[in-house]
C-alpha positions, 0 to 999 in steps of 0.5 A: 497328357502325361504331364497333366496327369504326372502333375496330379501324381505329386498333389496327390502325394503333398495331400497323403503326406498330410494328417487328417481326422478319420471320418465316421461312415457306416462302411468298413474300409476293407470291405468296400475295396473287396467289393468291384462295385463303384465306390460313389462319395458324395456331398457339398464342396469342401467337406472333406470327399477328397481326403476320405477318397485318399484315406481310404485308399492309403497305402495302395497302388492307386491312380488319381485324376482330379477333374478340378484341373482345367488342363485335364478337361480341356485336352480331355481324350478318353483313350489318351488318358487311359494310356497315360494312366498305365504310364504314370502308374503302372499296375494300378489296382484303383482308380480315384476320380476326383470331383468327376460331375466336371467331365462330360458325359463322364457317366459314359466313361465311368461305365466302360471302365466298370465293364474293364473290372477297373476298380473305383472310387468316385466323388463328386458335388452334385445330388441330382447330376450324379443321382440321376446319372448313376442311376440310369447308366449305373443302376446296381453298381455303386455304393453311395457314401455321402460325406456332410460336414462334421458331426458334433462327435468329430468336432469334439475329435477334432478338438481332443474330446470325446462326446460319448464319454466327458468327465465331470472335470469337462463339463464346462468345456464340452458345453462351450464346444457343444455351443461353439458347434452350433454357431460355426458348424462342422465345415473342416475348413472352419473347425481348423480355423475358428477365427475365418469361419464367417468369411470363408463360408461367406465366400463359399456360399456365394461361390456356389451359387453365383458360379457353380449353379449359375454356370451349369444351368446357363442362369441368366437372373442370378440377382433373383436366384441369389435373393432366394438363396438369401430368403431362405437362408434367413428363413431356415427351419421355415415352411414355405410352398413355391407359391409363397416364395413367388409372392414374398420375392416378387418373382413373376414365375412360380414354375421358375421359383420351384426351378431355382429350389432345386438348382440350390438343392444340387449342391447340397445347399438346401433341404426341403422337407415334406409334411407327412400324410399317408396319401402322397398327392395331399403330401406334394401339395404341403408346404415345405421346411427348409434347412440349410446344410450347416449352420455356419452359412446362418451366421455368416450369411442370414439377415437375422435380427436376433439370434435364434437358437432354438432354429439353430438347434433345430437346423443341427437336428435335421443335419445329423438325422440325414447323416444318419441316413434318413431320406427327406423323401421316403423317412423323414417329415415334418407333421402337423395336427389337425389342430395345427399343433407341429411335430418337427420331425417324424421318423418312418420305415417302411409304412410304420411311423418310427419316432417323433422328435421335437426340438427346443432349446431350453425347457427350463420354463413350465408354460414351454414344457407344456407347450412342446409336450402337448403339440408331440403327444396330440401329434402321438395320438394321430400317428400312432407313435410312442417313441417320443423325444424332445431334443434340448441344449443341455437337458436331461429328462423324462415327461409323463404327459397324456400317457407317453413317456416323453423322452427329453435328451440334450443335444450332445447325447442325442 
């Protein structure tokens, strides 16, 4: 076991040597570390949880296990490993366990440590194997950062510009990194390497469903699991019950349809999105729109005919609303009137209805303008919500319509 975990030493040291972009969390770094509770980094694989783990504990004494390693979980022995630990890195003031959701009955581990005052960080790639286990065995004692791909403002960090403040000198390239965005997402990987962004998101999102869901839920259909997947990747920013999903694939069983939903909500692939009704059994029953977690997996994986933009801005909108914070069970819906006229997202706190945000690309045209603003304020009026916004490509504007003040942004001042 020391020679697991003296191998593990040295590649955690190679990926500190490395230079990496600061990400952006709501959480100062010093207080975090203050703090005795566990520090829980979550989100899909490959976005970067790792390395915001190791940059937050930079320049101190910490110990490292990475339960990527197959060695480490096949000799797995709680008290052989907590030995070696102190052999390895001796006087240790943290502890980092890396991708942890691949010991078992690592909630029971974790919380025996806690109870020691062995300080933490955590990350790991499974909303509801982590969610569910942190909440029974760990209630009250964690802090949960999720990490998603990057923003549109660190793209632009990663490329030397800044989004809050572009000359008039930059325009043109900021529109064309804003455009770029769109189309490859925020994946690190991709963002580095522009140019195998396709094949690399290709192979990871077979790699998630194909291996990652297929072997922790035991999948013996994965054709069917896989044909979902698909389906909903071509039909992002769509509504859809189970019900209809069962039909459309032929599926014999709408209760495994819904089964497979959440399998592939897991790994932070897809996002379903309620519409918004103040009374939860008539919401539940409601279709869902789903979203996918960047919009790189469109481009490299969909069956799109043509290229939709308007759903790619759309997709870019809801991913950063939920990087912000907002939660597609409690804060963020959809909604549609009673004249069947949409509202893309709608924002609450608590019972009050925040904001209303419409997404279309180009708004250039009368008829569209019209069209948008007429759906957002007849949605207004129902939901008693003034604070209106249209989110476009490149689009700066105010709307005087029905007796709102519409508010039209583009995107990269969003």
């Amino acid at each position: 076991m020391i020679t697991i975990i003296s191998n593990q030493k040295k590649e955690r040291d190679l990926l500190l040597s490395r230079p990496y972009l600061p990400r952006h969390t709501k959480y100062n770094v010093a207080d975090l570390l203050q703090s005795k509770q566990i520090k829980l980094i979550t989100g899909p694989r490959r976005t970067g949880k790792s390395t915001e783990a190791l940059m937050i504990l930079k320049n101190k004494n910490f110990a490292y296990l990475n339960f990527d390693d197959g060695k480490l979980l096949a000799n797995w022995d709680d008290d052989l490993v907590w030995e070696s630990l102190r052999q390895v890195y001796p006087g240790f003031d943290y502890l980092l366990l890396d991708e942890v959701q691949n010991l078992k009955n690592w909630d029971m581990w974790v919380s025996k440590l806690y109870r020691l005052g062995v300080n933490m960080v955590v990350t790991g790639s499974n909303a509801k194997l982590l969610s569910s286990e942190m909440a029974s065995l760990l209630t009250g004692r964690y802090i949960q950062i999720e990490m998603l791909p990057f923003s549109l403002g660190e793209f632009f960090a990663w490329n030397h510009k800044s989004l809050s403040h572009i000359a008039p000198e930059d325009e043109a390239v900021a529109q064309s990194l804003i455009f770029e965005y769109l189309h490859i997402g925020g994946y690190p990987e991709c963002v580095m390497a522009k140019s195998v962004a396709q094949s690399y998101l290709s192979s990871l999102f077979d790699a998630i469903v194909w291996k990652d869901i297929t072997k922790r839920h035991n999948v013996r259909n994965v054709d069917d699991l896989n044909n979902l997947a698909m389906y909903m990747l071509s039909n992002f920013c769509n509504a859809f019950s189970a019900n209809e999903l069962a039909r459309e694939l032929g599926f014999s069983s709408v209760a495994t349809t819904k089964k497979f939903m959440g399998y592939l909500r897991e790994p932070y692939l897809f996002y379903y999105l309620n519409r918004y009704n103040n009374k939860m059994k008539v919401m539940k029953k409601a279709p869902q729109k789903v979203y996918v977690v960047d919009n790189g997996f469109v481009e490299a994986k969909a069956f799109n005919l043509s290229e939709n933009l308007g759903r790619l801005l759309e997709n870019q909108v809801f991913i950063e609303l939920v990087r912000r914070g907002f939660d597609t069970e409690k804060s963020l819906f959809y909604y549609r009137s009673r004249n069947n006229k949409e509202t893309d997202f709608v924002t609450r706190q608590g019972a009050r209805v925040c904001q209303l945000i419409q997404v279309c690309y180009d708004l250039s045209s009368e008829r569209t303008m019209k069209r948008e603003a007429d759906s957002l304020t007849e949605c207004a009026d129902e939901l008693n919500c003034s604070n209106l916004t249209i989110v476009t490509m490149n689009q700066k504007d105010t709307i005087h319509k029905n007796g709102y003040d519409i508010n039209v942004v583009p995107i990269g001042k969003f």
